[in-house]
C-alpha positions, 0 to 999 in steps of 0.5 A: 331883660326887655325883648324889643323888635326892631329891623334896619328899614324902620330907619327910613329917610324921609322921603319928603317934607313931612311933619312926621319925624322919620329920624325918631325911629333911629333914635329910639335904637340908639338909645335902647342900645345905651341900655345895653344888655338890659335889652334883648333885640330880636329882628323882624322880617317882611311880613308875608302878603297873605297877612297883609291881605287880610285885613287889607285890600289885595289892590292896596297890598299891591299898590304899596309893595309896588310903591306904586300908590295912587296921589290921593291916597298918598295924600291922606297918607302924609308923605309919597309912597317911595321903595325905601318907605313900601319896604318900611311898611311891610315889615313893621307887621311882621314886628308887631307880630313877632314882639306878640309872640315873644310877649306870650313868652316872656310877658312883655316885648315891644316894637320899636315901629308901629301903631299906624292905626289910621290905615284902612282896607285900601288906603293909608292914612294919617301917616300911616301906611298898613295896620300892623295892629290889625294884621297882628291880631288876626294873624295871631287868632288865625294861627291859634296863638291865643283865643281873644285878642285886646287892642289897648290905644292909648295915642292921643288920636282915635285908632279909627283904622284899627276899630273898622278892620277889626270890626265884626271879629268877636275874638278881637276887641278895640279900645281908644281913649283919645281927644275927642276933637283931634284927628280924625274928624269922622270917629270910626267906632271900637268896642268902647271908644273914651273921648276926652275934652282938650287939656285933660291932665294927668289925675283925670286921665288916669282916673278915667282910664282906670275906670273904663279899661277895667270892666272891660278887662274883666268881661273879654278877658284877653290873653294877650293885649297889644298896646298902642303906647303913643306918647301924643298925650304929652303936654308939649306935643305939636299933634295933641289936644291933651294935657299929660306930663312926663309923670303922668306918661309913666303912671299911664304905662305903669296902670296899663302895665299892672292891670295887665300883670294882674290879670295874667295877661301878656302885653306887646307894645308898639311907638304909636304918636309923638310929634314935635320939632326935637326928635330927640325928645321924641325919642326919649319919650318913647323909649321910657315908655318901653322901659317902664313898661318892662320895667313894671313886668320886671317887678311882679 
């Protein structure tokens, strides 16, 4: 049985034209539900301000919860700010910290939203409004949870936001692997960043992912990894600069997957990126990464 998190408010209506497929979300819960009792759902809450605020700024806290968020930075954010999308925004957290705990428990959950790697201190961006990344870790190392904390983003853009909040914490470590010349043009730095030229496949990919995640596996030794499972490095993705096929997006989740599983650590997976014009196959994508990934769990 797979554990998945979702909540009614991750199926927002869009609030304006946007490249963002806000439908996508919608779409991921009707097809995990197509699984049937092969998923176990759990429900997200509102994540409590003190989380947001700390990795936040309290000003930007305020501004989003009171939908009240400045042009500017609606701007680099992507879309307007309105009730329907604050909402959104402060439960998608409290998800990816609840399909932590329930990782610890169970050895995989994921999060049917999340990965908005892109947000700062006190401003969104990228589509992204508050980290749910970085708020998980930290709340999950400032209650005790577990000692050390692996953020594993495999989203075909840099996870520059997660990288700057989390900087300074030794008890938290980042990891991008991305292409290099995509979004965002000033790279932030994680503790080991993998930058790739454009149309990277799926040996040389994979190859390379194995071979620079491992060691750091080994030498931070985490006790529990959250995976930012974007599927943007797709071939056919409007938003990427990389070469994977459907194959290869399975083979990646079920390496992830395995270098986990041997190394007794549990893993929470949030959407993270995928773009197009059909939603649908969107949503396919990133459903079968959930399912490959409890899939792989599954079987050890």
């Amino acid at each position: 049985m797979i554990h998945v998190v979702h909540h009614p408010d991750y199926v927002t209506p869009a609030p304006a034209r946007s490249t963002y497929r806000w439908n996508k979300n919608g779409l991921i819960r009707d097809l995990l539900l197509e699984k049937g009792d092969a998923v176990a759902w759990h429900r997200a809450e509102a994540t409590p301000t003190a989380w947001l605020e700390a990795v936040h700024d309290e000003d930007y806290v305020a501004e989003v919860l009171r939908a009240d968020v400045p042009k500017e930075k609606e701007r680099r954010i992507g879309f307007p700010v309105t009730a329907a999308v604050a909402s959104r925004a402060a439960i998608v957290p409290h998800g990816t910290w609840l399909a932590a705990c329930l990782a610890l428990k169970h050895g995989f959950a994921a999060n049917t939203a999340g990965g908005s790697h892109h947000a700062l201190a006190n401003t969104g961006a990228g589509f992204c409004v508050f980290n749910d990344l970085a708020v998980a870790a930290a709340r999950l190392i400032d209650e005790g949870r577990v000692a050390r904390v692996l953020v594993v983003d495999c989203d075909v853009h840099q996870g520059d936001g997660t990288a700057a909040l989390l900087a300074g914490r030794p008890e938290i470590a980042t990891y991008s692997i991305h292409a290099e010349k995509n979004f965002p043009v000033r790279k932030a730095r994680s503790t080991l960043d993998v930058p790739l030229p454009d149309k990277v496949g799926d040996d040389v990919y994979l190859a390379t992912l194995e071979a620079t995640l491992v060691p750091l596996l080994d030498e931070f030794r985490p006790e529990l990894i959250l995976y930012q499972a974007g599927v943007d490095p797709f071939e056919g993705d409007r938003l990427g600069r990389l070469a994977l096929t459907l194959e290869g997006l399975a083979r990646r989740e079920r390496l992830v997957a395995s270098l986990a599983i041997a190394r007794g650590v549990p893993l929470a997976s949030t959407v993270g990126g995928g773009y197009g014009e059909d939603a649908l196959a969107i949503a396919e994508r990133h459903v079968a990464a959930i399912m490959t990934l409890g899939e792989t769990f599954a079987a050890a």
